[in-house]
C-alpha positions as CSV (number, residue, x, y, z in Angstrom):
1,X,-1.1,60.5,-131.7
2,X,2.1,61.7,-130.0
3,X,3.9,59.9,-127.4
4,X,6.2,60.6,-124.8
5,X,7.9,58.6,-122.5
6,X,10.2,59.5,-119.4
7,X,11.7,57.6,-117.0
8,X,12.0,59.0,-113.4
9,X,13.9,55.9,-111.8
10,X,14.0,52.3,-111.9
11,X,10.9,52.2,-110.9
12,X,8.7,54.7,-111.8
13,X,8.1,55.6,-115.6
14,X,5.5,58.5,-117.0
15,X,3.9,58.0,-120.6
16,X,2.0,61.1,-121.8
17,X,-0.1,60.0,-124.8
18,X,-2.5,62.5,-126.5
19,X,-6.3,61.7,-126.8
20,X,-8.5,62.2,-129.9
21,X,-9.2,65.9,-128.5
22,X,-5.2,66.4,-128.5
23,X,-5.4,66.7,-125.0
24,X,-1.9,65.2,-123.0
25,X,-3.1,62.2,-120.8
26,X,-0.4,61.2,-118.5
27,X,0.0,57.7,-116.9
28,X,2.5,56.9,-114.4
29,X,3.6,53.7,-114.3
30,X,5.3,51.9,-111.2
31,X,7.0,48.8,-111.4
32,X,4.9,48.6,-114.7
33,X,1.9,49.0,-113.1
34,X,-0.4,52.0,-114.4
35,X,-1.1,53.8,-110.4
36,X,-2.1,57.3,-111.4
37,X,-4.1,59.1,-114.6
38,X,-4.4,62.7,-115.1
39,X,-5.2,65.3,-117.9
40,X,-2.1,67.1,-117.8
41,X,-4.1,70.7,-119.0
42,X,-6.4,70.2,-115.7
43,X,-4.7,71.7,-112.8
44,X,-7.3,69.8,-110.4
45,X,-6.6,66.4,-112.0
46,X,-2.5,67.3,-111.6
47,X,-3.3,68.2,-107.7
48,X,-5.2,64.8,-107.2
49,X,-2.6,62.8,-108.9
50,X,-0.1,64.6,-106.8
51,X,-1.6,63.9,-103.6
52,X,-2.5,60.2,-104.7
53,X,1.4,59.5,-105.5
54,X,2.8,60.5,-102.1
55,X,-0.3,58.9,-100.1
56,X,0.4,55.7,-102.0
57,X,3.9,56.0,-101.0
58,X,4.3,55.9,-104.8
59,X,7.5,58.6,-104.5
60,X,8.2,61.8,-102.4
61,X,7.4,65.1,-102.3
62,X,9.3,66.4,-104.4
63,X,9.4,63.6,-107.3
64,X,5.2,64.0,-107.3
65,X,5.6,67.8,-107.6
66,X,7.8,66.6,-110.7
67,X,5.7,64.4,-112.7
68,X,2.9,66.2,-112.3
69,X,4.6,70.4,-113.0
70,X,4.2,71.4,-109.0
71,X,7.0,72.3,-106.4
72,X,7.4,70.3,-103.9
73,X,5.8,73.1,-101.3
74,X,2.9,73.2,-103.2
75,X,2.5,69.1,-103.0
76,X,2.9,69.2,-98.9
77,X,0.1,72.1,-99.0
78,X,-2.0,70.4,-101.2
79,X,-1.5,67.2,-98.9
80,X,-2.5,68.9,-95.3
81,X,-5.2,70.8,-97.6
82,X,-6.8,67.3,-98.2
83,X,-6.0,66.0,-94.5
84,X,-8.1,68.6,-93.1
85,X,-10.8,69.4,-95.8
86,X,-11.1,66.4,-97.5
87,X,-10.2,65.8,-101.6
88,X,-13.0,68.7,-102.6
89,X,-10.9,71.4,-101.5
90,X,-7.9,70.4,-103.5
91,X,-9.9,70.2,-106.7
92,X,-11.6,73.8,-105.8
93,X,-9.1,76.7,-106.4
94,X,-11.1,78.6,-103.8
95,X,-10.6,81.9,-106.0
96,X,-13.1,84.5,-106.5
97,X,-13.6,88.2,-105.1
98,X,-11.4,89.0,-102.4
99,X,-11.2,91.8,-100.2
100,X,-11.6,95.8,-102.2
101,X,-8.5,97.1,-101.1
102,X,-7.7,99.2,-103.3
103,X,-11.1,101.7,-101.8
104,X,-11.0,102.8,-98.1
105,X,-12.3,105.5,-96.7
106,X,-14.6,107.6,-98.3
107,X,-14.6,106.0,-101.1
108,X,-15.8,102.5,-99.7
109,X,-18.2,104.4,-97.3
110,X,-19.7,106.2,-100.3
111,X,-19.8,102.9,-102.0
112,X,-21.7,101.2,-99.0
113,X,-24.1,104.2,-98.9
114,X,-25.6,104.1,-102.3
115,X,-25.6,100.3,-101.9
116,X,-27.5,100.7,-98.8
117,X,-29.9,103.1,-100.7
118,X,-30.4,101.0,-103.4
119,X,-30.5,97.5,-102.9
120,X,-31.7,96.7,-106.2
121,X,-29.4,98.6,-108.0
122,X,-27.1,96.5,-110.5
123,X,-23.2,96.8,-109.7
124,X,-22.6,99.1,-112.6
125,X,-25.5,101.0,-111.9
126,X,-23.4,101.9,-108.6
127,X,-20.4,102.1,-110.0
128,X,-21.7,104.8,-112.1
129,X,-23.1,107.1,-109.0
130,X,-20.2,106.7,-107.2
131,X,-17.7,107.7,-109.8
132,X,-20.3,110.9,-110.3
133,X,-20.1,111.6,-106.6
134,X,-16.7,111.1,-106.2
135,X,-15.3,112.3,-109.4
136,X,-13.3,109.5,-109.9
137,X,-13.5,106.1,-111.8
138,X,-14.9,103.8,-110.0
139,X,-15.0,100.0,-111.2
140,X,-17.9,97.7,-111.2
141,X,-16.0,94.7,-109.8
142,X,-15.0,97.0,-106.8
143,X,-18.5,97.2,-106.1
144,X,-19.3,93.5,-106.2
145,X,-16.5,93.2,-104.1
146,X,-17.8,95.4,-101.7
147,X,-21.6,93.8,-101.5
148,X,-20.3,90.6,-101.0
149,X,-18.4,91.3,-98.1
150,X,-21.5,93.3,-96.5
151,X,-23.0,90.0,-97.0
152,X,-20.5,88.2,-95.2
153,X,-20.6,90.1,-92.6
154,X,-24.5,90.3,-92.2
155,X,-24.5,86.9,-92.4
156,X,-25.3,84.6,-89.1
157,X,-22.3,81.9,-90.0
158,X,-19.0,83.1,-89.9
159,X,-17.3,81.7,-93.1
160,X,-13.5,81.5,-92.2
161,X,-10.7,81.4,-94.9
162,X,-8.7,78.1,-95.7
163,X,-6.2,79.3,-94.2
164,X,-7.9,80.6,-90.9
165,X,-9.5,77.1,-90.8
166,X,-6.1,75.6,-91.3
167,X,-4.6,77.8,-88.2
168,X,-8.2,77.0,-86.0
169,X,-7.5,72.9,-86.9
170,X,-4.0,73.3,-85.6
171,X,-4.7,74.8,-82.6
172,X,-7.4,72.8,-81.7
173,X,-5.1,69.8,-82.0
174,X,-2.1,71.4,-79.3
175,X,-4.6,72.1,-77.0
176,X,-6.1,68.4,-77.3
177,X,-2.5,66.9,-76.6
178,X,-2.0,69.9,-74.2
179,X,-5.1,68.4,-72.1
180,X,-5.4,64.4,-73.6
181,X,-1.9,63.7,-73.9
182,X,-1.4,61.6,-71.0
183,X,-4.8,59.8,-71.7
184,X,-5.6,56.5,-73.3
185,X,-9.0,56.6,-75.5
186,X,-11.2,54.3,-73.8
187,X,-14.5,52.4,-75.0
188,X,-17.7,52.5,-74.0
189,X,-17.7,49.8,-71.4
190,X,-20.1,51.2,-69.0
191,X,-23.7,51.6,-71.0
192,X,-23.6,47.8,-72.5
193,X,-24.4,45.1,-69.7
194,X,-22.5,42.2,-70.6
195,X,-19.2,44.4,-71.5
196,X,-19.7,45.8,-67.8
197,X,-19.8,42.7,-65.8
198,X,-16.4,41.7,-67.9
199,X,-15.2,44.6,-67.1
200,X,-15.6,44.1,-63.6
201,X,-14.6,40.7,-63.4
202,X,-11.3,41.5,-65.3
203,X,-10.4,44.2,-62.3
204,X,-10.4,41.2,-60.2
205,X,-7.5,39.2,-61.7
206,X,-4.2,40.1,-60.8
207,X,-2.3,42.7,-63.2
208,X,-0.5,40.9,-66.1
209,X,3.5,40.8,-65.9
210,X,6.6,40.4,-68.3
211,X,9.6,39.1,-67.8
212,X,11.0,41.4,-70.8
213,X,11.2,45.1,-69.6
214,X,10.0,47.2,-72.6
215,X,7.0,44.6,-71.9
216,X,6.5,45.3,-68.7
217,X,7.2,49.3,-69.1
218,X,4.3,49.5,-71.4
219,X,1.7,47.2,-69.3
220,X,2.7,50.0,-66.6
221,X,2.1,52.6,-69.4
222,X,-1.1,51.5,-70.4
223,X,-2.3,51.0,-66.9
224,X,-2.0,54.4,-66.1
225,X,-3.9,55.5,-69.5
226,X,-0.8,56.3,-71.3
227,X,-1.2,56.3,-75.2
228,X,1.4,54.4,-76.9
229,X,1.1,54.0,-80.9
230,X,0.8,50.1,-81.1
231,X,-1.8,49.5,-78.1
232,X,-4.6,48.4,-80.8
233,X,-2.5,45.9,-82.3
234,X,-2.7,43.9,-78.9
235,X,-6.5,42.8,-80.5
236,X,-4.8,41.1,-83.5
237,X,-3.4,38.5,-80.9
238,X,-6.8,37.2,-80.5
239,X,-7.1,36.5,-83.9
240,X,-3.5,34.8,-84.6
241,X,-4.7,32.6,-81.2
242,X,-7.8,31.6,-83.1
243,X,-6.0,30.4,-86.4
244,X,-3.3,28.4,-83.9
245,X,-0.3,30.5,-85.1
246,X,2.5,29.5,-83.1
247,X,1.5,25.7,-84.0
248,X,1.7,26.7,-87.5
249,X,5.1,28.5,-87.1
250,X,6.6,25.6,-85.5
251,X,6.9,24.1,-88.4
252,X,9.7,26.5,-89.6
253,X,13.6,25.6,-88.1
254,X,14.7,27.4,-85.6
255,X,18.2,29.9,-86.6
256,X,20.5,29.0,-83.5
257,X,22.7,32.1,-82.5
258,X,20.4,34.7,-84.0
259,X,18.5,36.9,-81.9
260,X,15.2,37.1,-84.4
261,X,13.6,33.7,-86.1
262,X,11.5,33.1,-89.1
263,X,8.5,33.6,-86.9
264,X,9.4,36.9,-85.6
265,X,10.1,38.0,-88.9
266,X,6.5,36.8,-89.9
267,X,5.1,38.7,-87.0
268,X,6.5,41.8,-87.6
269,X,5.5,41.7,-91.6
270,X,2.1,41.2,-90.3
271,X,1.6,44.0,-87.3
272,X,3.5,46.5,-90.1
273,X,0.4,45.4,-92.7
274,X,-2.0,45.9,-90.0
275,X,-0.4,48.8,-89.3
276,X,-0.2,50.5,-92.7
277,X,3.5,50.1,-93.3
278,X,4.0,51.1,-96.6
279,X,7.1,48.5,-97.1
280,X,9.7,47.3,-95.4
281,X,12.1,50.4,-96.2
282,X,9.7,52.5,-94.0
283,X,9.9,50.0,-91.0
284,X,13.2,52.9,-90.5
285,X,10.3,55.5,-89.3
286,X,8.7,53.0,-87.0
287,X,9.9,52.7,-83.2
288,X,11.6,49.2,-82.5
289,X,10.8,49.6,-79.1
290,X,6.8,49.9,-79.2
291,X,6.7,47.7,-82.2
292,X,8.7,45.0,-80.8
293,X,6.0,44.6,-77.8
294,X,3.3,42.8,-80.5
295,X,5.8,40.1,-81.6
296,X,7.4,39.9,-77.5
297,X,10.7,41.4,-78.2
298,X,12.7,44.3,-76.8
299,X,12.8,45.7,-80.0
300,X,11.3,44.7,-83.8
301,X,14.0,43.3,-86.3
302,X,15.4,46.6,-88.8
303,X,14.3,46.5,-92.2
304,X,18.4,45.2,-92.8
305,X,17.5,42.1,-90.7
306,X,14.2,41.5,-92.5
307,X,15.7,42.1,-96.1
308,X,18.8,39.7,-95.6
309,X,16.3,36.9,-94.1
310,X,14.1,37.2,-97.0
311,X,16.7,37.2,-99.6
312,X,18.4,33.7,-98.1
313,X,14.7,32.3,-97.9
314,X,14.8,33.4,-101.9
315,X,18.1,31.8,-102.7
316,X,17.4,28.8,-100.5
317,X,14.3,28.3,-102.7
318,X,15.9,29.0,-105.7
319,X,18.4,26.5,-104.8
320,X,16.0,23.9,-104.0
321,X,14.4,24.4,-107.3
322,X,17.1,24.2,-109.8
């Protein structure tokens, strides 16, 4: 069986190996690790392996439109196609008879009139009676054309285009923010008992305060219903106060003279896990700012800081050992 292998950087490498039906089955491998499998004849398995690879934050764009023959264009589309219809509509080509263009006028009215006269009439059958009235060659797939868009539009649902669903999506979302920008989703605190009288008894106490201003600006934020991008993570709090984190982070030295310690560094791994963070190069994309609130700082350590702490933890360790 043949074998080819390419390497797309250090860390990504494609094998294409043919099956017993000499069919090309690709496998890309990152970091040595097999992540995505694909019949390289099969344009549907090609568009999900594309998709997979940039969702995984496997590679870009444009190095998934590589491995798997698209261009980069094509490996966005398919990506907002997926985020709106779901994974079906990227395997589907959504092909078939489109609109008769080529007959208007009196030739699509004749068309429509014998159709109308005879419903059971096969599409060639028509064809043939409307090239006799008109004089003209008429084809049968024009016909078929034809009766499935009087079908569409006798129908009671309105079947929209990709596309037009695409456009109806996006407006629907600017007139959300348009009218629910400046509002905070809530819960449903009202219709469950015991969550009301809490809720009550929490408007009692006084309103909580910071010392650290990008603290106390996003209190004041979410007060007022704001939405800020990190709010949820505020939950995971009670969780690191039922395991007794700080006492278990005390046991790490404290860096005099440096503005971020080990424990901050923790934090911030962990609300960038909870939070989907890819790695730590894509902490770059994140707001310091709003992050930095969850582990009580002005701003969240760069992925610079975090790299050069981890690699002196490494060599410390590395020393220790040999």
């Amino acid at each position: 069986m043949d074998r080819v292998s390419k390497k797309i950087n250090n860390d990504l490498r494609v094998i294409t190996v043919s099956n017993s039906s000499s069919e090309p089955i690709t496998t890309v491998f990152f970091k040595f690790i097999p992540v995505v499998k694909f019949n390289a004849h099969s344009t549907p398995e090609r568009r999900v392996a594309a998709v997979a690879l940039v969702e995984q934050g496997i590679c870009d764009q444009q190095t998934a439109g590589t491995i798997c023959d698209f261009h980069r264009n094509t490996v966005s589309k398919l990506k907002s196609i997926k985020a709106s219809f779901g994974i079906t509509a990227i395997i589907s080509d959504n092909r078939g008879l489109k609109q008769p263009l080529k007959y208007t006028g009196k030739v699509r009215a004749t068309i429509e009139q014998i159709l109308t006269a005879h419903p059971t009439w096969k599409d060639y059958q028509v064809a043939n009676q409307a090239s006799t009235e008109l004089n003209e060659d008429i084809s049968r797939s024009a016909v078929a054309r034809i009766r499935i868009s009087q079908q569409a539009t006798d129908s009671e649902a309105i079947i929209y285009s990709q596309d037009r669903m695409k456009q109806l999506i996006q407006i629907a979302k600017t007139v959300d923010e348009d009218n629910n920008g400046d509002r905070q989703l809530t819960l449903n605190l009202e219709n469950v008992a015991h969550f009301k009288q809490k809720t009550v008894e929490f408007e009692q106490n006084e309103s909580p305060h910071s010392p650290v201003k990008s603290e106390q600006d996003l209190i004041e934020r979410l007060q007022t219903g704001e939405r800020t991008p990190f709010a949820g993570g505020f939950m995971h709090h009670l969780l690191l106060q039922e395991i007794n984190y700080d006492t278990l982070m005390s046991c790490l030295p404290a860096i005099k003279g440096n503005t971020y310690q080990y424990q901050d560094m923790l934090s911030t791994l962990y609300f960038s896990i909870a939070n989907d963070v890819k790695s730590i190069e894509s902490l770059k994309l994140i707001n310091s700012s709003c992050l930095g609130t969850l582990i009580g700082k002005s701003r969240s350590p760069d992925k610079d800081v975090i790299s050069g702490i981890i690699l002196a933890v490494y060599l410390k360790l590395i020393s220790a050992v040999s």
